[in-house]
C-alpha positions as a Markdown table, in Angstrom:
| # | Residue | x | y | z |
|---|---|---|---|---|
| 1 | Unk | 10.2 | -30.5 | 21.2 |
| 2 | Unk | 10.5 | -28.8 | 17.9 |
| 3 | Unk | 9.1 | -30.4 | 14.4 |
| 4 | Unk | 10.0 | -28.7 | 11.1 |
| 5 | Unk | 7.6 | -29.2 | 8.6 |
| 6 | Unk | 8.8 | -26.7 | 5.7 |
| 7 | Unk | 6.5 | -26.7 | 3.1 |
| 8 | Unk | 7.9 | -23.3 | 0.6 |
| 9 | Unk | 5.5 | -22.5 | -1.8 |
| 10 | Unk | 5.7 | -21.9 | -5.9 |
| 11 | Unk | 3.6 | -18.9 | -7.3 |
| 12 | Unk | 3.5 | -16.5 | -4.8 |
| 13 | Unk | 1.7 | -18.7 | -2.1 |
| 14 | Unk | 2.4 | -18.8 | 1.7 |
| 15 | Unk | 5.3 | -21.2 | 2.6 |
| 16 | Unk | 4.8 | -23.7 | 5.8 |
| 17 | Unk | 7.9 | -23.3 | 7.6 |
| 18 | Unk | 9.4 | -24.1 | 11.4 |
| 19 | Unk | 6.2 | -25.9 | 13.0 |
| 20 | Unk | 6.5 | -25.2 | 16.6 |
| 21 | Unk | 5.1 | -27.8 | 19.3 |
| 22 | Unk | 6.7 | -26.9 | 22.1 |
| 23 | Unk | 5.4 | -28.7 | 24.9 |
| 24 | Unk | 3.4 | -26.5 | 27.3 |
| 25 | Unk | 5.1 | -25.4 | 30.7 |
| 26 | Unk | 2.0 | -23.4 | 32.5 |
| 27 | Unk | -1.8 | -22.9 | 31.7 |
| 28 | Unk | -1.0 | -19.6 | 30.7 |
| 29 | Unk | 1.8 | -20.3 | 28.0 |
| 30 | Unk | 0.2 | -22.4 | 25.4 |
| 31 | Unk | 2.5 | -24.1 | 22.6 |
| 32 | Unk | 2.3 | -22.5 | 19.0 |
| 33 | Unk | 1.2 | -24.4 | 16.1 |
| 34 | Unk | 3.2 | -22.6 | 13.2 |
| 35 | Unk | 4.6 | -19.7 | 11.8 |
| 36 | Unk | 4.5 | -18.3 | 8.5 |
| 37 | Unk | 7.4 | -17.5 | 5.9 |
| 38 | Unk | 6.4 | -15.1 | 2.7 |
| 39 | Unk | 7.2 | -16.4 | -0.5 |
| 40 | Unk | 6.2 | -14.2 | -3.3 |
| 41 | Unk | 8.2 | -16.4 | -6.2 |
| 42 | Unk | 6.3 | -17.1 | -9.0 |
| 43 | Unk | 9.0 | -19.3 | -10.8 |
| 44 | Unk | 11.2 | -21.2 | -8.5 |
| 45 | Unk | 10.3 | -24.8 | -7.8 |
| 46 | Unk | 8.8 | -26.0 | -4.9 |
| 47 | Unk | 11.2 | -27.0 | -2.3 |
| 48 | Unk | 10.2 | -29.0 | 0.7 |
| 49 | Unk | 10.9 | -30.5 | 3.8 |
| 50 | Unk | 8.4 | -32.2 | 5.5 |
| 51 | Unk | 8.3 | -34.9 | 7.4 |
| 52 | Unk | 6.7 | -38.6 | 7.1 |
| 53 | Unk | 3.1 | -38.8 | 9.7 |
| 54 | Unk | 4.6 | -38.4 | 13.3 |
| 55 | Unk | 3.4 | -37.4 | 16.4 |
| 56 | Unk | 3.9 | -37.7 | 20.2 |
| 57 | Unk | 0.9 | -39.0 | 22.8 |
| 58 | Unk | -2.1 | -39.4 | 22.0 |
| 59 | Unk | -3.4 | -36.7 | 20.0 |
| 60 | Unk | -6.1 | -38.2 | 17.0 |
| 61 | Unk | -6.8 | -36.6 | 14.0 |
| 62 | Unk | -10.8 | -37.8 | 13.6 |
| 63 | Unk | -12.0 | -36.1 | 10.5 |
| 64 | Unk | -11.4 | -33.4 | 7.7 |
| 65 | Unk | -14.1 | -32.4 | 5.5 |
| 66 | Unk | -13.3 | -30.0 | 2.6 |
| 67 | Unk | -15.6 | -27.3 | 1.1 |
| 68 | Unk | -18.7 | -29.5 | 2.6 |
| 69 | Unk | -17.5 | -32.2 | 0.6 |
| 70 | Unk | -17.5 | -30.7 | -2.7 |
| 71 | Unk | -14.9 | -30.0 | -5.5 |
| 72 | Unk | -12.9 | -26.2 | -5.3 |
| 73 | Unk | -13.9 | -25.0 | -8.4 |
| 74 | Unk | -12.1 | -21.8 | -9.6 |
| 75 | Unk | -11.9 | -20.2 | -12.1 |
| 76 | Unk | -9.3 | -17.3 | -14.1 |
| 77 | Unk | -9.6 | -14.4 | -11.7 |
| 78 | Unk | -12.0 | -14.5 | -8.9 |
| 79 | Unk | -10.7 | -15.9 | -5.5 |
| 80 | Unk | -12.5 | -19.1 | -4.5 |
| 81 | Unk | -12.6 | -18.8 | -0.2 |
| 82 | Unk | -13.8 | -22.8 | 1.3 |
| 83 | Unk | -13.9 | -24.1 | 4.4 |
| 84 | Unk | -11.8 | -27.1 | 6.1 |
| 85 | Unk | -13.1 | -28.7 | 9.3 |
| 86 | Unk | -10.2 | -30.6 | 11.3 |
| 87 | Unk | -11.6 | -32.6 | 14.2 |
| 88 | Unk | -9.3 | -33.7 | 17.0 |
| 89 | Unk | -9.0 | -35.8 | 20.2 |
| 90 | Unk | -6.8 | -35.6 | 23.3 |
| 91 | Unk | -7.6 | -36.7 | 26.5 |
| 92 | Unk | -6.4 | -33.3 | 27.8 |
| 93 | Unk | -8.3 | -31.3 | 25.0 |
| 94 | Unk | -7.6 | -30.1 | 22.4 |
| 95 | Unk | -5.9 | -26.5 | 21.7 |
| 96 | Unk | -5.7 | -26.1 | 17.3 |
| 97 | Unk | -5.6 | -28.2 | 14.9 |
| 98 | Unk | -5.7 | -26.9 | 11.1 |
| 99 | Unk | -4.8 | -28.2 | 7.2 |
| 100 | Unk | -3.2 | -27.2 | 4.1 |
| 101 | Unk | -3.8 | -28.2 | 0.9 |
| 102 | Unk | -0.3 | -29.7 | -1.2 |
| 103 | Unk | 0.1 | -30.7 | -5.2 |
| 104 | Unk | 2.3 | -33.4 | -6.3 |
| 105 | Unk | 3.9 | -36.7 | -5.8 |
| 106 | Unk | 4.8 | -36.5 | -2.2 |
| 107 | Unk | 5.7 | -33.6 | 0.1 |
| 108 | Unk | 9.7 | -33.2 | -1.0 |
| 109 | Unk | 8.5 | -32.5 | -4.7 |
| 110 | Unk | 4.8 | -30.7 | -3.9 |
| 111 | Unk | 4.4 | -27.9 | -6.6 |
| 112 | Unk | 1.6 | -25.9 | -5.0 |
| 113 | Unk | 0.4 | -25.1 | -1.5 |
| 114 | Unk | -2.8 | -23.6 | -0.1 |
| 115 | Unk | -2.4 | -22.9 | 3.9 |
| 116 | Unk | -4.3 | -20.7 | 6.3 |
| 117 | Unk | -3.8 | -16.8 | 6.1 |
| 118 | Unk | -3.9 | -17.0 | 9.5 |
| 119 | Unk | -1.1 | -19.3 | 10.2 |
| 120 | Unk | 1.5 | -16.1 | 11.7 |
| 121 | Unk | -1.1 | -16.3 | 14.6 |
| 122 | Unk | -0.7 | -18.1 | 17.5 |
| 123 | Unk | -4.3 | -20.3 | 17.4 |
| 124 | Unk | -4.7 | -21.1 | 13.9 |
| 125 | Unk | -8.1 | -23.0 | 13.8 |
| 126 | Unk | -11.0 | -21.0 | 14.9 |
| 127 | Unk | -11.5 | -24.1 | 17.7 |
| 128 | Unk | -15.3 | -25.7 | 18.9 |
| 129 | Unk | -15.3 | -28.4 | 21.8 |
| 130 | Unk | -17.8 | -31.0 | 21.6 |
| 131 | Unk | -16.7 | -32.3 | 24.9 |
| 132 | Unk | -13.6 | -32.0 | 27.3 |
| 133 | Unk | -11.6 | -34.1 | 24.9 |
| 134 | Unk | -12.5 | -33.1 | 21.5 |
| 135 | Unk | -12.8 | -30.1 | 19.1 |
| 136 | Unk | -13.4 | -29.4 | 15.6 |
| 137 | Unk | -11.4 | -26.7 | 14.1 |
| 138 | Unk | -12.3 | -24.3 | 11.3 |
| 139 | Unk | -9.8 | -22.6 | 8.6 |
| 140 | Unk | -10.5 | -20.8 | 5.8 |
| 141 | Unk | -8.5 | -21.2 | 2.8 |
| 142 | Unk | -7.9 | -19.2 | -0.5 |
| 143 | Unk | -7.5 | -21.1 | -4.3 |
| 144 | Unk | -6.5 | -17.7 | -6.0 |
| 145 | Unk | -5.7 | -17.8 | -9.6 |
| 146 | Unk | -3.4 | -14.8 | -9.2 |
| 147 | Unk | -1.0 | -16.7 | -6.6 |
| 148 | Unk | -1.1 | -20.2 | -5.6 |
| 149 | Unk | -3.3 | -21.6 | -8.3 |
| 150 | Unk | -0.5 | -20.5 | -11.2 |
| 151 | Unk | -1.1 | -22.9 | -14.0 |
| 152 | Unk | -3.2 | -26.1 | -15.3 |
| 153 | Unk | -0.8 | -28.3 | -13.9 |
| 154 | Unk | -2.5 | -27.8 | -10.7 |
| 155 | Unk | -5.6 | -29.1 | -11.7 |
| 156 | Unk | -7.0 | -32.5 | -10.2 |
| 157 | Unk | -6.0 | -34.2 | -7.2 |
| 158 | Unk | -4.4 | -32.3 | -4.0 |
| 159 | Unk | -3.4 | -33.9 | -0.6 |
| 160 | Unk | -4.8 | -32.6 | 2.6 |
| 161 | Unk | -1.7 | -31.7 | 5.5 |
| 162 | Unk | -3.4 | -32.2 | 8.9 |
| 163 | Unk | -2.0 | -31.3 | 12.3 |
| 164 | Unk | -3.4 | -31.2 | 15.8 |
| 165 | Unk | -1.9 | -30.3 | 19.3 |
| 166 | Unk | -3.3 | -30.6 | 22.5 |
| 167 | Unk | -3.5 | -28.9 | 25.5 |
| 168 | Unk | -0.9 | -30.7 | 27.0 |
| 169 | Unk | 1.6 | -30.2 | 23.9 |
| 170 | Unk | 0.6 | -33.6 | 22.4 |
| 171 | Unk | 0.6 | -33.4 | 18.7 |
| 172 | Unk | -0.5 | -35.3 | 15.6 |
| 173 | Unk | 1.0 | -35.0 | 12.0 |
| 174 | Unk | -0.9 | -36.3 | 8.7 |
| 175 | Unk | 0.8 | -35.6 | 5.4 |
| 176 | Unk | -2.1 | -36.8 | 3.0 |
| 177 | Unk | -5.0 | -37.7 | 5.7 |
| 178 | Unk | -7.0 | -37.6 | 2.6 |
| 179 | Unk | -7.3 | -35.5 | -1.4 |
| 180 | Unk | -9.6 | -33.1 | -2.1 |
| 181 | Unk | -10.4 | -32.0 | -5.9 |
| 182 | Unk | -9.3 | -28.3 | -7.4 |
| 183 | Unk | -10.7 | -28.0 | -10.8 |
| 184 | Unk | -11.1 | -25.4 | -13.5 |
| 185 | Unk | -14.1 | -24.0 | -13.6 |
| 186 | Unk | -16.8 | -24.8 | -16.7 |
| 187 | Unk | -18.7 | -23.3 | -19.1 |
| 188 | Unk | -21.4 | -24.4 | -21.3 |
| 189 | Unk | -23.2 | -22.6 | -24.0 |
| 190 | Unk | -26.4 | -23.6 | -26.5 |
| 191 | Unk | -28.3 | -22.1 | -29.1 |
| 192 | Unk | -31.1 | -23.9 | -31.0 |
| 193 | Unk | -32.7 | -22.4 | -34.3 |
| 194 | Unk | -34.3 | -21.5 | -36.5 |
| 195 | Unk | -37.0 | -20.1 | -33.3 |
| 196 | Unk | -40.0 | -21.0 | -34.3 |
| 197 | Unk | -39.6 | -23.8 | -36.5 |
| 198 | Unk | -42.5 | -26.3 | -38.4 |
| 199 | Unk | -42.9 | -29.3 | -37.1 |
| 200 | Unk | -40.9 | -32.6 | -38.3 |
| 201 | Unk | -38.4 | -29.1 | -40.1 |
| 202 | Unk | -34.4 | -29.4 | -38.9 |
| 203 | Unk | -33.3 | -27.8 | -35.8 |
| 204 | Unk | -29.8 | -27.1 | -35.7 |
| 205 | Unk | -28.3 | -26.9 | -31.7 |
| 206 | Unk | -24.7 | -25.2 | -31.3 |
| 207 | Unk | -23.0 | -24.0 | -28.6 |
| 208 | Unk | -19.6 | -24.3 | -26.5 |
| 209 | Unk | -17.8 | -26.1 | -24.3 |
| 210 | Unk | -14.9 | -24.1 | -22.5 |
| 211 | Unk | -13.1 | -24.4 | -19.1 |
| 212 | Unk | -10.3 | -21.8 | -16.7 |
| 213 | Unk | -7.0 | -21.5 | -18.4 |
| 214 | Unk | -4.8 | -20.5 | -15.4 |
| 215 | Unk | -1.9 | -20.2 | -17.3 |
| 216 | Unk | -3.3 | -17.2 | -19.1 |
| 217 | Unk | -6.4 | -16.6 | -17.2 |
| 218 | Unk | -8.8 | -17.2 | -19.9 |
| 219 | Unk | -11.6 | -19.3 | -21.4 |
| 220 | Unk | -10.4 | -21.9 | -23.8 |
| 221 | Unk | -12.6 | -24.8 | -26.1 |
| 222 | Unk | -12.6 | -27.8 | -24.2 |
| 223 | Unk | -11.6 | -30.2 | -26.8 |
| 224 | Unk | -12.6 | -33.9 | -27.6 |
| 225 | Unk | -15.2 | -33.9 | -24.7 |
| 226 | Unk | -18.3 | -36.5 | -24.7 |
| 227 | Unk | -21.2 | -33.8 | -24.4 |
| 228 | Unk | -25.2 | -34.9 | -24.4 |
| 229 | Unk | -27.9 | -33.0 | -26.1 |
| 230 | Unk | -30.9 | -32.9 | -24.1 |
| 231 | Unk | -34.7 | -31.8 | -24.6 |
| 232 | Unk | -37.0 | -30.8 | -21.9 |
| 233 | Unk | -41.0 | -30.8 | -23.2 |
| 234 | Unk | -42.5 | -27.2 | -22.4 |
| 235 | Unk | -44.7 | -28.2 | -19.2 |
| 236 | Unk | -42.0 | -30.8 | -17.9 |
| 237 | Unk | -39.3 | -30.6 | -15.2 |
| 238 | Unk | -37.1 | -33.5 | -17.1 |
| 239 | Unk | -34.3 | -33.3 | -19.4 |
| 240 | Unk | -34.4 | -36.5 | -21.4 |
| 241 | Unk | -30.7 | -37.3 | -23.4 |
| 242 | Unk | -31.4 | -37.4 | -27.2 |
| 243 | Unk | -27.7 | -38.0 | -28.3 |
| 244 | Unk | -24.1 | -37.8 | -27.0 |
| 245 | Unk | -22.0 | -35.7 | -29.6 |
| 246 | Unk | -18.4 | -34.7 | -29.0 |
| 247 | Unk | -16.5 | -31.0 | -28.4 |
| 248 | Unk | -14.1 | -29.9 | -31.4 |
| 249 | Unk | -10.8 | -28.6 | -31.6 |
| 250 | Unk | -12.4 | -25.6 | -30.3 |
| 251 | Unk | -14.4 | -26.9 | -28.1 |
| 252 | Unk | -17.4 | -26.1 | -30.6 |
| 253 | Unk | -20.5 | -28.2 | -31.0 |
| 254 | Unk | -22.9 | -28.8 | -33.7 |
| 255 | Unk | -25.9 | -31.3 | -34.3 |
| 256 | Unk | -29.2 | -31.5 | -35.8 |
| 257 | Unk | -32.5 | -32.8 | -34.6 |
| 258 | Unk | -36.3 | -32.7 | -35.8 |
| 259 | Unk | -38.8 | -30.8 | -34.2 |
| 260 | Unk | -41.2 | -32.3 | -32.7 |
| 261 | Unk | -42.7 | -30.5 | -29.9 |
| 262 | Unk | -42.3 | -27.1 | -28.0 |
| 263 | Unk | -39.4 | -27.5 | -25.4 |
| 264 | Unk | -36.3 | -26.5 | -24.5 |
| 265 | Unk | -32.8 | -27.7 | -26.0 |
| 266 | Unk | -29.7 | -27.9 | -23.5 |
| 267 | Unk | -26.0 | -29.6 | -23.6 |
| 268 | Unk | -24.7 | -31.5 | -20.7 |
| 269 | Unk | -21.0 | -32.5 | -19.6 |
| 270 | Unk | -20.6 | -35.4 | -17.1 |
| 271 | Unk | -17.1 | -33.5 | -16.0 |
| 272 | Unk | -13.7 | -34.7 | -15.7 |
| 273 | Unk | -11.2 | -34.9 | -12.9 |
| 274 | Unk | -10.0 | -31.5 | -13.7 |
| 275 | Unk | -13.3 | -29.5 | -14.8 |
| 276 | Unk | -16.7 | -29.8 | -13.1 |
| 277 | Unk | -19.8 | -30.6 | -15.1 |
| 278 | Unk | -22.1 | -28.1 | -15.6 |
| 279 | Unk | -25.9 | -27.8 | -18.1 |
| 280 | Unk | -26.2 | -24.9 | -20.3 |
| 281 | Unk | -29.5 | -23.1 | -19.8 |
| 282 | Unk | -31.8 | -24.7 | -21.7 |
| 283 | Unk | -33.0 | -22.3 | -25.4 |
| 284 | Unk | -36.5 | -22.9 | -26.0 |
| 285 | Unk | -37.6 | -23.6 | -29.5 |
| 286 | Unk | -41.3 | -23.0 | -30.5 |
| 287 | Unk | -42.7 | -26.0 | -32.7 |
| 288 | Unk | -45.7 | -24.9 | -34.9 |
């Protein structure tokens, strides 16, 4: 039995091609889960040819968990490495199981791709059995702004590919089992002054909101963004939200308070879809 599940990558990233699940003839000669094409096109569009969730026997897919759970966040040059646990079932065992990561509407028009490195080798998943039946398998995957993250359009939701094959060459295909989030990675900046200031005197609190351009792989103003300003008393552990003001054009922002008391002045984003939240580190004002 042979299942093609072509899955040709835009900018430079591995392309899923030819999945092999052969069933298995002897104990020694063990079926092998894919192979891997090079694609090292930056600009031509995705083509794909996967097919819909199939399988044969009774091979389960019983849980994928992405980066622990959390968001991929990368941003304009270093390469962000996360982990994706597949856990299978077959009543024969299992023998690999492993994911990749697709952008866009549906496999035939996907417009980026992050798979295994090690999907040329014959066991993809580096495999742990629970019991006779079941495994969880681990891959480690690559979001690199250089390659296969190439541009904002990227940013947001993905689709998680799952397959599994058992020792018996049953097999289990998932095309979105579930979505896991890649955003551009935040910045946050604040500056307080005048340091020190009189008591009930104007403070003035600036700073900047910017986010990964992976287009050009640099920091650009988040603009038009809902941003709090928060105070933290000098002897406390707790922000407290004084006002929400919004980002600029440039992603600049600018607001005034009174002093009060010593503490420390931070912004705050919430995040978006695309862009994580992240707290500036708080800049503490001396009140005299």
């Amino acid at each position: 039995m042979r299942i093609r599940a072509t899955v040709a990558a835009v900018t430079g990233a591995l392309a899923l091609s030819a999945l092999a699940v052969p069933a298995a003839q002897a104990d020694d000669h063990m079926p092998n889960l894919a192979s891997l094409v090079p694609s090292t096109s930056k600009a031509t569009p995705f083509a794909a040819a996967a097919p819909a969730d199939e399988g044969m026997g009774d091979t389960k897919i019983t849980g994928v968990t992405v980066n622990g759970g959390k968001n991929i966040v990368v941003g304009t040059t270093a390469m962000k490495s996360f982990t994706v646990s597949v856990t299978a079932t077959d009543p024969e065992g299992i023998y690999d199981a492993y994911p990749v990561l697709w952008h866009g509407t549906d496999p035939d028009n996907a417009d980026g791709a992050i798979v295994p490195e090690s999907l040329d080798q014959e066991m993809v998943g580096d495999c742990t059995h629970s019991s006779a039946t079941t495994a969880t398998c681990k891959v480690t995957l690559i979001a690199d702004p250089s390659t296969n993250i190439y541009s904002n359009i990227l940013a947001g939701t993905w689709k998680v590919w799952v397959g599994a094959i058992g020792n018996d060459g049953d097999y289990v295909i998932r095309d979105a089992y579930k979505t896991a989030k890649v955003q551009r990675a935040s910045k946050l900046t604040v500056n307080a002054s005048p340091e020190p200031v009189v008591k009930g005197k104007t403070i003035t609190v600036t700073g900047k909101l910017s986010r990964a351009n992976w287009d050009d792989h640099k920091y650009h103003g988040y603009t038009n963004q809902p941003v709090k300003l928060q105070f933290r008393k000098k002897g406390s552990d707790t922000y407290t939200t004084l006002k929400t003001i919004t980002s600029n054009s440039t992603g600049e922002l600018k607001t005034t308070v009174k002093a009060s008391t010593d503490g420390y002045f931070r912004y705050s984003f919430a995040g978006t879809t695309t862009t994580p939240a992240v707290n500036a580190t708080g800049d503490f004002v001396d009140v005299r």
